[in-house]
N, C-alpha and C positions, 0 to 999 in steps of 0.2 A: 440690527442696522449698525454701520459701521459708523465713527465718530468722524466726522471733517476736520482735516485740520485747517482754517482758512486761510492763515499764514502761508502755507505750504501751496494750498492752491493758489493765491495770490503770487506765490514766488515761480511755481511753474508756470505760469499765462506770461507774466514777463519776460521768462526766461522765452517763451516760443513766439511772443511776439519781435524780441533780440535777434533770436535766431533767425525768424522768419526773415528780417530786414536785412542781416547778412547775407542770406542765401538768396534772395533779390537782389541786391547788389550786385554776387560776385556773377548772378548772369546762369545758376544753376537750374537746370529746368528737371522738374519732378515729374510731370505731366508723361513723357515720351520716352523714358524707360522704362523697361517692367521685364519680366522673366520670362526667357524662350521657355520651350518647349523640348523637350525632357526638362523638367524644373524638380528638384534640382540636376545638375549634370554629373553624371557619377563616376566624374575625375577635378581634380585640381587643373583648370587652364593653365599652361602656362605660354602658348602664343597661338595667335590666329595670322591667317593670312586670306585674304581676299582674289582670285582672279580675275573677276568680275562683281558687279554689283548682285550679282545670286549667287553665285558658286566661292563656297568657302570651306576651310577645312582648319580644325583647333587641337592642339595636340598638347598632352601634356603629363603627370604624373600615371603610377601605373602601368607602361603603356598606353592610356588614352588617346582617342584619336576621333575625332566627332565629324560629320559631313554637312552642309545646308545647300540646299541649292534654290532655295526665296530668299535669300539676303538674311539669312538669321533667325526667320521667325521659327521655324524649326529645326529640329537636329537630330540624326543619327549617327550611334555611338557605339566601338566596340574597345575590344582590348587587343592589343599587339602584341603577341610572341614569337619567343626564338629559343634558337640552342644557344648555350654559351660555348666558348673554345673547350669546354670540358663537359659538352654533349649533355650539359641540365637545360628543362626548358623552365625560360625565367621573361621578366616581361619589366621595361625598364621605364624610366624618366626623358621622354620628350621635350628637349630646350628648342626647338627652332622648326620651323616649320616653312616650304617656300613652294611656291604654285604659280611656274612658272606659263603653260601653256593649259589648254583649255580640259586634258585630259591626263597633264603628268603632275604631280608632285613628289616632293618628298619633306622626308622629314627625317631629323637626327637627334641623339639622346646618350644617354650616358652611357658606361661601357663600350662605347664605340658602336652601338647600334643607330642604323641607318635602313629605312625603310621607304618604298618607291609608291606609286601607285600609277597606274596606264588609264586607270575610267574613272577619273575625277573624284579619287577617295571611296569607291565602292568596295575594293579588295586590296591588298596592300602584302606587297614582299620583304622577304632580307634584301641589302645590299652590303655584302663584304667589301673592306675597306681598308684602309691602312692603320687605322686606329683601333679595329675593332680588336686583331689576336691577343695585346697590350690591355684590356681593356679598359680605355682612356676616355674620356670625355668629349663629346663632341658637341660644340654649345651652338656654332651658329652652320650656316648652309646659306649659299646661293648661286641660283642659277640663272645664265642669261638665258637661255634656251630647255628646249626637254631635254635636250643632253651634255650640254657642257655648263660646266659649275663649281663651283668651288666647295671645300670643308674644313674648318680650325677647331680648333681645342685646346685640350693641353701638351705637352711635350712629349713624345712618343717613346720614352724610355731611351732616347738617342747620349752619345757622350758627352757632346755640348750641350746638352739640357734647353736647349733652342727647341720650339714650338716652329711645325712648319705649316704653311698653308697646302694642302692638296687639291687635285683637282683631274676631273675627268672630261673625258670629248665623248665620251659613248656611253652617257647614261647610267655610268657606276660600273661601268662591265671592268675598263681597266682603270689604273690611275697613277697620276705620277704626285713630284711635288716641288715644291721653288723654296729653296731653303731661307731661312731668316737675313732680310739685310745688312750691311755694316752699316752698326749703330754710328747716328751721327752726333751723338751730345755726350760729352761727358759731367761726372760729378765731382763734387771738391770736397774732399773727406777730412774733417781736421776737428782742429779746436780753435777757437778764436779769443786771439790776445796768450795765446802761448807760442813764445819766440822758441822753446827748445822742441817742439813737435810741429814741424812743417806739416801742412796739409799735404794732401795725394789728388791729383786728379786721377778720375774713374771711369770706363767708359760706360752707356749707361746702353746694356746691352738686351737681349730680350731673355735671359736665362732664366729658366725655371717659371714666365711667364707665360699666360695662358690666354688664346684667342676668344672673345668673346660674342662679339660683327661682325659680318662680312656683308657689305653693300654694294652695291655697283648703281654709276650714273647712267650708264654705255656699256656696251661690248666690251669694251677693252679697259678702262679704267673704274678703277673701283678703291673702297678701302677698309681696311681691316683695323678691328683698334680689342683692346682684350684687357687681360689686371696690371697688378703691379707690383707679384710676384710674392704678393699676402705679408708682405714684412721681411721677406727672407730675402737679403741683399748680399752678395758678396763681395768682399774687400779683403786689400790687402791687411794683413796686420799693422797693426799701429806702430808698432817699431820696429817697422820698416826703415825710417831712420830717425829713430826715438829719440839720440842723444848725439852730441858730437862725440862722445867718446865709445860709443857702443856699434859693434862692426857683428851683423846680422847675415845669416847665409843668405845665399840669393831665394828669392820666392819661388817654392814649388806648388803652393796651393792655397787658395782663400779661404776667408772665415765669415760665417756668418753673422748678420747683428740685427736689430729688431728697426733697423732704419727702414720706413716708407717708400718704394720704390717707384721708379716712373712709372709714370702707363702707357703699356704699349698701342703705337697708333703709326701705320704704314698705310704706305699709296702704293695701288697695284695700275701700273699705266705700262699696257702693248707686253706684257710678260714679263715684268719687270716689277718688284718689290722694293720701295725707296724707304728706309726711315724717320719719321717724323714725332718720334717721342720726346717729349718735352721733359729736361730734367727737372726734380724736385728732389731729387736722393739726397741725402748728406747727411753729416752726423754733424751739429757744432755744440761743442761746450764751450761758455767762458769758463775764467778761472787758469789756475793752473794746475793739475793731479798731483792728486796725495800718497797714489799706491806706487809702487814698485813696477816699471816696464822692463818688458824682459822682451827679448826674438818671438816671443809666443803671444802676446798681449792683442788683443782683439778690442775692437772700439769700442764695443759695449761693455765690455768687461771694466772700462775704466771710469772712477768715479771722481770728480773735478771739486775742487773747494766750491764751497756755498759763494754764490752770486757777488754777496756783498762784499765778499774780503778776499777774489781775485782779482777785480778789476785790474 
């Protein structure tokens, strides 16, 4: 026989009676969850979507892609393959999934795989796309209809490193795309309380940032919002015009710094992409710099006297 410890059981009864009263409070009901069928599911969810209160479909790592059509109580599951641009059959990660009419969906994933289906998640195709030859990310989808819809990601190896939204009228067959809007905010890059390094205003564009939503209220208006380009921000160098005495060539190209950048977030209204990303980007130091700036000096690169003894 084992020993009791009664302390111990004294401290867990309290402990689940604590519990219990928080978990009443917050209004969490234990009762009317429990595990569908296949238990467990033999993929990582990572989104469902609903067309109706029976018919639904969950997709997510693996390839996975799940069917119900009783509202969840049960579920059937396969795996999704394809060829890659280099003719291997590989089977990817599922971000999004949309089920727009009673018998089409789709769903998109990384590498730029996109997959359709005509009988409500029974069988399921490729759908080639703009993103997929690149093999780029595609996080979200949305469709107003079975055939006209949109797809975002990440940037498609373009020059401007702008992400754009795409989008089809015939069901994936062809597709175009509406390039990234002129950004409307810009960011004030500097240090504060140092008269000899002026700050820069920046604009706060969508480069190198990557779509993450895509929603729609309507037919025609919808909106799209995505990262904030993971830290990597570009700006001009800092001595741009460091000193009054120091004459810098003209800017041919920026530098990166580990500055937080906006996030991106547009309106799609009648064919039309508007910008509404809210800046937060900047760099400020007080103080004033102890290092040496030269033509090449990068915001991050520069390190400011301690707090107390630039003011």
């Amino acid at each position: 026989m084992k020993h009791l410890n009664l302390k111990k059981i004294s401290f867990f009864l309290a402990l689940i009676l604590v519990t219990g009263s928080a978990v009443f409070a917050q209004g969490f009901n234990t009762t009317n969850w429990k595990f569908s069928n296949p238990k467990p599911f033999g993929f990582t969810v990572l989104d469902v979507d609903y067309f109706d209160n029976n018919n639904a479909i969950a997709v997510g790592e693996q390839g996975g892609i799940a069917r119900s059509t009783d509202g969840g109580r049960n579920w059937t599951y396969g795996v999704f393959t394809h060829l890659t641009p280099a003719s291997q059959l590989s089977k990817t990660t599922f971000n999004d999934v949309h089920f727009p009419s009673a018998n089409v969906a789709y769903a998109v994933g990384n590498n730029g795989v996109m997959a359709k289906t005509t009988d409500g998640g029974a069988t399921w195709s490729f759908v080639n796309n703009p993103l997929f030859p690149n093999q780029k990310i595609i996080n979200a989808c949305w469709f107003v209809d079975a055939n006209k819809g949109y797809i975002g990601g990440q940037w498609n190896n373009t020059v401007d490193s702008l992400p754009k939204l795409y989008f089809t009228l015939n069901g994936g067959s062809t597709w175009d795309s509406i390039a990234a809007p002129i950004s409307n905010g810009v960011s004030r890059v500097g240090y504060i309380n140092n008269p000899s390094i002026p700050s820069v205003l920046y604009p706060v564009d969508a480069k190198l940032k990557e779509i993450f939503r895509i929603e729609f209220i309507n037919d025609s208006t919808g909106y799209v919002c995505g990262s904030n380009s993971y830290g990597v921000t570009l700006f001009p160098p800092v001595s741009f015009r460091a000193t009054s005495t120091t004459v810098c060539a003209p800017l041919t190209t920026l530098l990166t710094s580990g500055s937080m950048a906006a996030s991106l977030l547009w309106k799609f209204k009648s064919g039309v992409l508007t910008d509404y990303s809210i800046s937060k980007e900047r760099i400020g130091y007080t103080g004033i710099n102890t290092n040496t700036i030269n033509c090449q000096t990068a915001f991050a690169a520069v390190t400011p006297l301690p707090s107390n003894t630039g003011q």
